[in-house]
C-alpha positions as CSV (number, residue, x, y, z in Angstrom):
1,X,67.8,163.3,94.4
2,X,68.9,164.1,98.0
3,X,67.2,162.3,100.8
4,X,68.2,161.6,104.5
5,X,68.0,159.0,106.9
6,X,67.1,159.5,110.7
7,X,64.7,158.9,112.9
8,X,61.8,161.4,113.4
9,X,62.1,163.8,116.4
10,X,65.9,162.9,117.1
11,X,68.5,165.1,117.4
12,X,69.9,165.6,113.6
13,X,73.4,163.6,113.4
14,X,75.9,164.3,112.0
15,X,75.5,163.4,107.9
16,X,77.7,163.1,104.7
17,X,76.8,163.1,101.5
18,X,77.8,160.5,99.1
19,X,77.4,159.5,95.5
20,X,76.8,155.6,94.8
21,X,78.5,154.5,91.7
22,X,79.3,150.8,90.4
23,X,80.6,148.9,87.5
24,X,77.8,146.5,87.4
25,X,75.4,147.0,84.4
26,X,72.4,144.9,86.1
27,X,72.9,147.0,89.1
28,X,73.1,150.6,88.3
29,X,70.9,153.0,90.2
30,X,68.5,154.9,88.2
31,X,69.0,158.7,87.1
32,X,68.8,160.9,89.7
33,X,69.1,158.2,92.6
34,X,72.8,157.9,93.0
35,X,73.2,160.7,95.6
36,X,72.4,160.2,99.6
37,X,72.8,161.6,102.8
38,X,73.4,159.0,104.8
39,X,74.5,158.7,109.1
40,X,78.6,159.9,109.6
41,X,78.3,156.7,111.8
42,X,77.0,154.5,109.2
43,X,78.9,150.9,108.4
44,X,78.9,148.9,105.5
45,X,75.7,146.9,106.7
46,X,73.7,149.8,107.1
47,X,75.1,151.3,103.7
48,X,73.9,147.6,101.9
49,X,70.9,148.2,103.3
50,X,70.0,151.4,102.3
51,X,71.3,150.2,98.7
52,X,68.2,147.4,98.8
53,X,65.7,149.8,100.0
54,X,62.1,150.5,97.9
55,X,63.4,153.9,97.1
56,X,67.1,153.0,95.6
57,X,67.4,149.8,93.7
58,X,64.2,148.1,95.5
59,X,65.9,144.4,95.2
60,X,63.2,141.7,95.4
61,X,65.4,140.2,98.1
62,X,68.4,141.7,99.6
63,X,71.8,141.7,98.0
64,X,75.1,141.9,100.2
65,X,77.1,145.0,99.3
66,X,81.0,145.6,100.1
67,X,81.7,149.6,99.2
68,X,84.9,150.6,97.6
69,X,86.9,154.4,98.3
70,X,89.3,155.3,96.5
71,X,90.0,152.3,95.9
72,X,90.3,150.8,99.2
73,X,87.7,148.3,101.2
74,X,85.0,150.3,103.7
75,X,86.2,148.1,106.7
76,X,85.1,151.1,109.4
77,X,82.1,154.0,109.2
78,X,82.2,156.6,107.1
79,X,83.4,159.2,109.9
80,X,86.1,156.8,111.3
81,X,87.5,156.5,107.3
82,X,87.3,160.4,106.8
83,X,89.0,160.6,110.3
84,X,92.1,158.3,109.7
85,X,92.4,159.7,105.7
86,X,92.2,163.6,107.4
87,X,88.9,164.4,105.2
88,X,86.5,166.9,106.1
89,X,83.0,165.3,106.7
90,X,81.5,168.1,104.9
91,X,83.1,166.7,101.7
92,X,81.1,164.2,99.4
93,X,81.7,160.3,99.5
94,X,81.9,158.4,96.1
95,X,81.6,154.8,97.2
96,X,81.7,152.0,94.5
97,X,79.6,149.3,95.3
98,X,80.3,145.7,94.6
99,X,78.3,142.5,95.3
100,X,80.3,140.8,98.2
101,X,82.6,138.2,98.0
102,X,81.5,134.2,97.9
103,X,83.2,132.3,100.5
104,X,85.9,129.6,99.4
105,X,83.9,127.0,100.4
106,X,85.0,123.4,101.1
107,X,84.6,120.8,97.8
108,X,87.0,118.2,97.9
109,X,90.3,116.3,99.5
110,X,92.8,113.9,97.9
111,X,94.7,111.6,99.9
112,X,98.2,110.8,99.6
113,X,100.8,108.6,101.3
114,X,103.0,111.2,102.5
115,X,103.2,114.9,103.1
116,X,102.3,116.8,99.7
117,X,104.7,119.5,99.0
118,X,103.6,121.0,95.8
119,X,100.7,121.6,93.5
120,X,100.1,122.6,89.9
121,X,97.0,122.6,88.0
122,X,95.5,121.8,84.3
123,X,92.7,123.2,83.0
124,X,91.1,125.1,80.1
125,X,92.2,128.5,81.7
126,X,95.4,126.9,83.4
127,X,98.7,128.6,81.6
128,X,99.7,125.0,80.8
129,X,96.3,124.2,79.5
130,X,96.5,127.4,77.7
131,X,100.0,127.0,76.3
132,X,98.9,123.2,75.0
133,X,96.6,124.4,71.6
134,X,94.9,121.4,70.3
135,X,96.6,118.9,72.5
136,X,94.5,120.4,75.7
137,X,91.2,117.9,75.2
138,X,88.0,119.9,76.9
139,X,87.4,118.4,80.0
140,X,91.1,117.7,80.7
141,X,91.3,119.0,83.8
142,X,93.8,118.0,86.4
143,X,95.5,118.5,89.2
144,X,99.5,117.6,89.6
145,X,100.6,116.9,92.9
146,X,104.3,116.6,94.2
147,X,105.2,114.3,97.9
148,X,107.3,113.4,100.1
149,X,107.4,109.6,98.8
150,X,108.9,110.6,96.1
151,X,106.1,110.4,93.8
152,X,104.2,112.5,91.5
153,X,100.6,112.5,91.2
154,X,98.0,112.8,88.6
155,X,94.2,113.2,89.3
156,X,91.0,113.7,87.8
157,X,88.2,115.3,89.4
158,X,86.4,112.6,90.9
159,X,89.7,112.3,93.0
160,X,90.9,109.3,90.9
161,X,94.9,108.8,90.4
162,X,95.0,109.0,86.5
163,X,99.2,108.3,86.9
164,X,101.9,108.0,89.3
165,X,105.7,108.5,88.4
166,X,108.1,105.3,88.7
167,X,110.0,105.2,91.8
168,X,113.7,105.6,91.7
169,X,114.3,102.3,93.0
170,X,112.4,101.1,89.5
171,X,114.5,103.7,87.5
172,X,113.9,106.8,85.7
173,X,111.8,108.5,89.0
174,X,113.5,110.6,91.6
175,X,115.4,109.1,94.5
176,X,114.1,111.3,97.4
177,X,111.3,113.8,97.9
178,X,109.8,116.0,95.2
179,X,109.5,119.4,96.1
180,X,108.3,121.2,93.0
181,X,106.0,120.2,90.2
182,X,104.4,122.1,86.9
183,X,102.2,121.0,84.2
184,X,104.4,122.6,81.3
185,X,101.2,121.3,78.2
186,X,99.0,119.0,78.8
187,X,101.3,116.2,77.4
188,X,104.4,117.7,79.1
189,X,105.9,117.6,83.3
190,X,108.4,118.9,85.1
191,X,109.7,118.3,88.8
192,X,112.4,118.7,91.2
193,X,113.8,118.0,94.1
194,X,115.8,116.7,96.9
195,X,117.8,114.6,94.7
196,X,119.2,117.6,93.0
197,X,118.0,116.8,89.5
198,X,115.0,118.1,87.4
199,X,113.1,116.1,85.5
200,X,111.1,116.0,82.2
201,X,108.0,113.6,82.2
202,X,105.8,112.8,78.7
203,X,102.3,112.3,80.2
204,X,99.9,110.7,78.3
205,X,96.6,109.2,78.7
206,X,94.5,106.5,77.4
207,X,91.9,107.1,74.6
208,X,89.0,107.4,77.9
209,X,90.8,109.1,79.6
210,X,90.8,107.4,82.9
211,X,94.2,105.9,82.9
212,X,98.3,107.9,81.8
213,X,101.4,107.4,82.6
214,X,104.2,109.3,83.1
215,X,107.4,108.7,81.7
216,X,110.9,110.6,81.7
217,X,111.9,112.4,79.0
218,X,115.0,113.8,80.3
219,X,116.9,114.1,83.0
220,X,118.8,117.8,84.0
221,X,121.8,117.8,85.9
222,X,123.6,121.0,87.2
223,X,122.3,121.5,90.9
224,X,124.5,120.5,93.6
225,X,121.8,120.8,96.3
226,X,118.4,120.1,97.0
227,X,116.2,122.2,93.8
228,X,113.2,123.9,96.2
229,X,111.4,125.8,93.3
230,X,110.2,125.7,89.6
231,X,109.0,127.7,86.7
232,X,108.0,126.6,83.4
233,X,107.0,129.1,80.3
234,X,105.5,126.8,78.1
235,X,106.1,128.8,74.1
236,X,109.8,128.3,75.0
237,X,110.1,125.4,76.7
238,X,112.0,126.8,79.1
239,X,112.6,125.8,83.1
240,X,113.6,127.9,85.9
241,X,115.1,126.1,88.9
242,X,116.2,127.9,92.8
243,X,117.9,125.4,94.9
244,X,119.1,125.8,98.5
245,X,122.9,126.4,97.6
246,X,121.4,129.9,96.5
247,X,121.8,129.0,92.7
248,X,119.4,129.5,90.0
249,X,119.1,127.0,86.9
250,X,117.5,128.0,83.4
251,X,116.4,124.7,81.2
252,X,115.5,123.7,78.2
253,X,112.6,120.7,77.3
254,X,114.5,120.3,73.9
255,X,117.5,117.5,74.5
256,X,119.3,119.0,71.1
257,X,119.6,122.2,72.6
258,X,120.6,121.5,75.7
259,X,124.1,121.3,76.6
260,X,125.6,117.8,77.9
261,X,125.3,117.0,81.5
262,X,128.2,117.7,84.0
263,X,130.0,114.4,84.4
264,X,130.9,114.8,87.6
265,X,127.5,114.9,88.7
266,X,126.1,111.8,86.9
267,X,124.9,108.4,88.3
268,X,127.8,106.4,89.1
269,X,130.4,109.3,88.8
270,X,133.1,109.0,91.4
271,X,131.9,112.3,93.1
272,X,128.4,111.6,92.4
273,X,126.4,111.8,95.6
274,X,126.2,107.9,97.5
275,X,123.0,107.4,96.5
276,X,122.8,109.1,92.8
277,X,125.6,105.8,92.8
278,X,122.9,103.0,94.1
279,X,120.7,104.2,91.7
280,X,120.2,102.2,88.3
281,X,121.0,104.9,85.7
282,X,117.7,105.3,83.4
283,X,117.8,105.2,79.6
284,X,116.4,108.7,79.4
285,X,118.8,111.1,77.9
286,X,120.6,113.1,80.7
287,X,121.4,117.2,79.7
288,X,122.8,119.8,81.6
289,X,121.4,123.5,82.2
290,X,121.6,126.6,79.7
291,X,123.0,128.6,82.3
292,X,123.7,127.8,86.4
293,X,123.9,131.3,88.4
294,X,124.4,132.2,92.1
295,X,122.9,135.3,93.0
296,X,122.3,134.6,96.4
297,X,124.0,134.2,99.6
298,X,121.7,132.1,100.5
299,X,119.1,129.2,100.2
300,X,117.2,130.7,96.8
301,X,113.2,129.3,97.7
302,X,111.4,130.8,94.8
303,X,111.7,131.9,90.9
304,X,109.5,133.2,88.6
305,X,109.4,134.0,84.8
306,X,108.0,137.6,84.2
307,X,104.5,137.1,82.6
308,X,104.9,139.5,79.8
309,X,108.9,138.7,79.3
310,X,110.3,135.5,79.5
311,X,113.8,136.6,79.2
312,X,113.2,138.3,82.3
313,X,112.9,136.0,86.2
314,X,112.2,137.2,89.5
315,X,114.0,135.4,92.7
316,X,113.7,135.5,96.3
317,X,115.9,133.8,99.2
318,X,116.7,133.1,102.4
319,X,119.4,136.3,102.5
320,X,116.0,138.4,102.4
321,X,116.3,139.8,98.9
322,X,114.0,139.4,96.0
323,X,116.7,140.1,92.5
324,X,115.2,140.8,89.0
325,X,117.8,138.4,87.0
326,X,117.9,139.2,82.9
327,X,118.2,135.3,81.5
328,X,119.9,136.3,78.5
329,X,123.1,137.8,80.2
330,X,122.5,135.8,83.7
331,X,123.1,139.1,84.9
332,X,121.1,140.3,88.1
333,X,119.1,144.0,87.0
334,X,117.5,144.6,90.3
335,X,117.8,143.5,94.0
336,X,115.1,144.7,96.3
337,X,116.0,143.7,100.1
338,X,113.7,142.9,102.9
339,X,113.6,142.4,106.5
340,X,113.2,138.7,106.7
341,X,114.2,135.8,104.9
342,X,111.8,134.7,101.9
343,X,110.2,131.3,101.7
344,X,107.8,132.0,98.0
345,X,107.3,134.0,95.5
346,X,104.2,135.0,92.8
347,X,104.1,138.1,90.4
348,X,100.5,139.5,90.2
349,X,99.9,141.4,86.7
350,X,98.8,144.7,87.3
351,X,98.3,147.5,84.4
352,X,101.3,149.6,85.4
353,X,103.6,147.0,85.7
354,X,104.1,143.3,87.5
355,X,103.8,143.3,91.5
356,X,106.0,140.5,93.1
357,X,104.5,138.9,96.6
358,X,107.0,137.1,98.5
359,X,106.4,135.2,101.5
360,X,108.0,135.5,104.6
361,X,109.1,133.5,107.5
362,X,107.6,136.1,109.7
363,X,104.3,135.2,109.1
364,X,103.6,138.1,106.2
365,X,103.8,138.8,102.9
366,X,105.5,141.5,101.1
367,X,104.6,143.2,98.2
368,X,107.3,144.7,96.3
369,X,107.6,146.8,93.1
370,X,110.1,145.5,90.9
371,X,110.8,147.8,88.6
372,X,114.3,149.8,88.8
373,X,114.2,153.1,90.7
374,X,110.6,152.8,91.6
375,X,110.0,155.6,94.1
376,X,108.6,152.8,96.6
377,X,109.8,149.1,96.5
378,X,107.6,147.7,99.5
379,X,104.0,149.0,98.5
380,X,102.1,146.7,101.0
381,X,102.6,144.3,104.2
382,X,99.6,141.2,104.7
383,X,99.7,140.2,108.2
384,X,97.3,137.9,109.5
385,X,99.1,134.1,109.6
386,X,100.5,132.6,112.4
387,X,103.3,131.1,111.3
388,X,106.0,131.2,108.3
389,X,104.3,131.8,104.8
390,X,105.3,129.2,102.4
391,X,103.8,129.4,98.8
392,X,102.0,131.9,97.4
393,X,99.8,132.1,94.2
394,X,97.8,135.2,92.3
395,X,94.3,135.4,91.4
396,X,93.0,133.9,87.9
397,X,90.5,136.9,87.4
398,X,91.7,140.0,89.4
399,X,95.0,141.9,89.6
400,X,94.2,142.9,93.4
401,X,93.9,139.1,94.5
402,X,96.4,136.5,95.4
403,X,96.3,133.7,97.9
404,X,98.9,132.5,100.7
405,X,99.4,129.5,102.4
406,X,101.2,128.9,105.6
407,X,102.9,126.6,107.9
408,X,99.7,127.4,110.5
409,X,97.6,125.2,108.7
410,X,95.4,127.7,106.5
411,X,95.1,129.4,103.3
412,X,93.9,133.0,103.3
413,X,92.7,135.4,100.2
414,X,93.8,138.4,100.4
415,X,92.3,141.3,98.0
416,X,94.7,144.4,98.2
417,X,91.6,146.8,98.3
418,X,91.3,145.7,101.5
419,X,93.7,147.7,104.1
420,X,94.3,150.0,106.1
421,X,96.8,152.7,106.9
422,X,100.9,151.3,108.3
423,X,103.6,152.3,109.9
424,X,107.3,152.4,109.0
425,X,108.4,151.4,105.5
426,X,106.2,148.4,105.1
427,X,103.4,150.6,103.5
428,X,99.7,149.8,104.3
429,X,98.5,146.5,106.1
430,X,96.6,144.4,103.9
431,X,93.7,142.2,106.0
432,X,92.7,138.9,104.7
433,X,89.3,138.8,103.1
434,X,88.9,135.2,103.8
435,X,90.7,132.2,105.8
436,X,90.4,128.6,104.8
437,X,91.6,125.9,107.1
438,X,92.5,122.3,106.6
439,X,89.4,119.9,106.3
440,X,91.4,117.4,108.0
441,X,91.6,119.5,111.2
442,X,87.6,120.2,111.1
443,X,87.5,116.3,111.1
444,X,90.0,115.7,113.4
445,X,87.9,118.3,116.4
446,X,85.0,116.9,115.3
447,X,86.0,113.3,115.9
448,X,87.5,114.9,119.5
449,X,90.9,115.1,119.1
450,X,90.6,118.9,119.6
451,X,92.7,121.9,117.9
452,X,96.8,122.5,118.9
453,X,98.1,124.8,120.7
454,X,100.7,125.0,118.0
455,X,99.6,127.0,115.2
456,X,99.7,124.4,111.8
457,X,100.7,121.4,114.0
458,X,100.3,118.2,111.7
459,X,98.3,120.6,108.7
460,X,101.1,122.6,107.4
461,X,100.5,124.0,103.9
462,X,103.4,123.4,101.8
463,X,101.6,124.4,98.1
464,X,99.0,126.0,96.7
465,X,97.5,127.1,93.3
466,X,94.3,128.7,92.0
467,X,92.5,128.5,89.2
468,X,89.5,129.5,87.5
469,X,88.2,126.0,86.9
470,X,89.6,124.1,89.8
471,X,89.5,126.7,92.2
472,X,91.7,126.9,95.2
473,X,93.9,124.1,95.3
474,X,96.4,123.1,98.1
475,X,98.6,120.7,99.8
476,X,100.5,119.9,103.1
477,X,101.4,117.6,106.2
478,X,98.3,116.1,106.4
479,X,98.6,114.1,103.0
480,X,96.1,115.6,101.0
481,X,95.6,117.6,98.5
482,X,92.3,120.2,99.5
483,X,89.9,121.9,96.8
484,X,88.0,125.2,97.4
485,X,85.5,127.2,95.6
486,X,87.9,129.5,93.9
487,X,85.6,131.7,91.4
488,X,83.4,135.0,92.7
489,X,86.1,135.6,94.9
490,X,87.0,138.9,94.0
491,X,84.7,141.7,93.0
């Protein structure tokens, strides 16, 4: 059925005809209703509108629409798209039309003693969660948080601590700040940091759950600079480290597989570090790595296991390059380079092939195609923060969502639908669909102390995770640990 919209006695504008077409089975137009002619000038309000109407799907109450085209966001009107794409007006429109997206709202902080420089997640749908089987007890969910104290953090959701690592000073904890932490099962931990080690933890709690402890396993030696970066891939029990020297470490969780620990680099060892010799030595068993590479010139800030392979890790560094490295031969396959140095680093799973998004410390991301002699590397640029990008983290239900957080003080969710038309050889510009900033700062203006003029002073985001059950989950300078609605974010 054709029909047109205008008012009577006007002069006729300009109209295009589209076909309406969705993926939603409760919202499917009937037969013979899914083709319009609808205003050239006609936005996405409008377009929801006419959607709603008694003579399309007639909605009891009105339903917000966003519109897809080929693939892509409606972010103008339907004359300014056709316009910038170089299609003819007098061509139909399919538009795909999805229920719009559910803000991130604001549930829940946890405060710490110090800065918070990591997060990792447990839940039903959590890979660690996931990887546990039977020892994953429903309703187990947690969040893992790494600080600046020194400490690692357990909680529950009610914001309880359900167990905090020993200090160093006690024995068997790190000496100096944490800067990376992953729930490997639910009765398994890992962590690194400034004290150039990384650490196994056996976590286990008490038969009601509100009380665990964490206590090391093993201790891996190798790193002869601060470790920024972890992985975990829990069937294999394997641990991928980047440290600031530009090495890369692979681990295993097994202490009968893993090699012996470099001497030279053990507590009390005459070239061990001053304060690895204050340290009381612990009585967990101390291994070295499987292999200890250096494919960078430079600090490496992030690594990666490939979702599908695990003999297969994905790196990116200070020396702006993001290397495919082949585990089983330490041999790097692939080096994509960039134009600025890389802070973090998350692989999206698409259907024709894993999509790597590394952040940048000129406030963007990059999205790069890994794959050897893929006709385009870069595929997309996100701008939108105003400072360096420091972790990164994909969507648990879409392959075009990820989220960023950055050293301005917010998160934002990006859906790569969403963009328009770039310049150069970044590809297109991404836009962020959403922007979530630090509850602590909405607190802080409210009390009167007023927003800086320095983008992320005091609120710096220094981790970030998401996850189906927890949501958005992410921590900085202002020593806590910040939950958002993370589900219906993507359409």
């Amino acid at each position: 059925m054709d029909s047109s919209i205008g008012q009577p006695g006007a002069a006729e504008p300009q109209q295009i005809r589209v076909n309406f077409t969705t993926t939603s089975p409760d919202l499917q137009l009937p037969e013979g209703r899914t083709q319009l002619l609808v205003p050239a000038d006609i936005k996405r309000y409008g377009l929801s509108r006419v959607l709603n109407s008694e003579s399309m799907l007639n909605t009891p109450s009105p339903i917000p629409f966003d519109f897809l085209i080929n693939g892509s966001f409606l972010r103008t009107s339907l004359e300014d798209y056709l316009r910038a794409n170089g299609l003819s007006a007098e061509s139909a429109v399919t538009l795909q039309y999805v229920r719009s997206l559910v803000p991130p709202v604001y549930q829940a902080s946890f405060e710490h003693d110090d800065w918070v420089s990591d997060v990792d997640v447990l839940s039903q749908h959590s890979s660690a969660g996931l990887w546990s089987g039977d020892k994953y007890v429903t309703g187990q969910d947690r969040i893992l948080s790494a600080s600046y104290d020194g400490l690692l953090r357990v909680w529950d959701k009610s914001g309880s601590t359900i167990a905090t690592s020993p200090s160093g000073s006690l024995g068997g904890g790190h000496t100096a700040t944490v800067k990376a932490a992953r729930f490997l099962s639910a009765t398994q931990v890992v962590s690194a940091g400034l004290d150039r080690t990384v650490r196994i933890w056996k976590y286990a709690e008490s038969d009601d759950h509100l009380s665990g402890t964490l206590r090391t396993a093993l201790e891996l030696y190798g790193h002869r600079a601060c470790v920024d970066a972890l992985d975990v891939h829990g069937p294999t029990g394997r641990v991928l480290s980047a440290a600031s020297d530009g090495s890369v470490g692979l681990w295993t969780t097994s202490k009968t597989s893993a090699p012996p620990a470099p001497t030279d680099l053990l507590p009390g060892a005459a070239s061990a570090s001053k304060k690895r010799k204050l340290t009381p030595s612990s009585s967990a068993p101390q291994r070295g790595p499987l292999s200890l590479t250096k494919p960078h010139t430079s600090a490496a800030t992030a690594v990666r296991f490939d979702p599908a392979d695990s003999t297969v890790a994905y790196t990116a560094s200070q020396d702006h390059t993001l290397r495919t490295l082949d585990l089983a031969t330490s041999k790097t396959e692939n080096v994509i380079a960039t134009s600025h140095p890389l802070l973090s680093l998350c692989v999206l799973r698409r259907g024709g092939g894993p999509l790597l998004a590394a952040g940048t410390s000129a406030r963007h991301v990059t999205l790069a195609d890994p794959r050897a002699g893929a006709a385009a590397t870069r595929v997309m640029t996100l701008r939108g923060h105003r400072n360096m990008v420091s972790c990164v983290a994909p969507s648990p239900d879409s392959e075009h969502g990820l989220v960023s957080g950055s050293l301005d003080g917010t998160c934002r969710v990006w859906d790569l639908r969403s963009a328009r038309a770039g310049a150069g050889v970044d590809g297109p510009v991404g836009e962020s669909v959403y922007v979530i900033e630090r509850e602590s700062q909405s607190r802080r203006v409210v009390i009167g102390g007023g927003k800086s003029d320095v983008p992320g002073r005091g609120v710096k985001v220094f981790g970030v995770a998401w996850d189906r059950t927890w949501g958005i989950v992410s921590g900085g300078e202002d020593r806590m640990v910040q939950v958002n609605r993370g589900r219906d974010l993507m359409s």
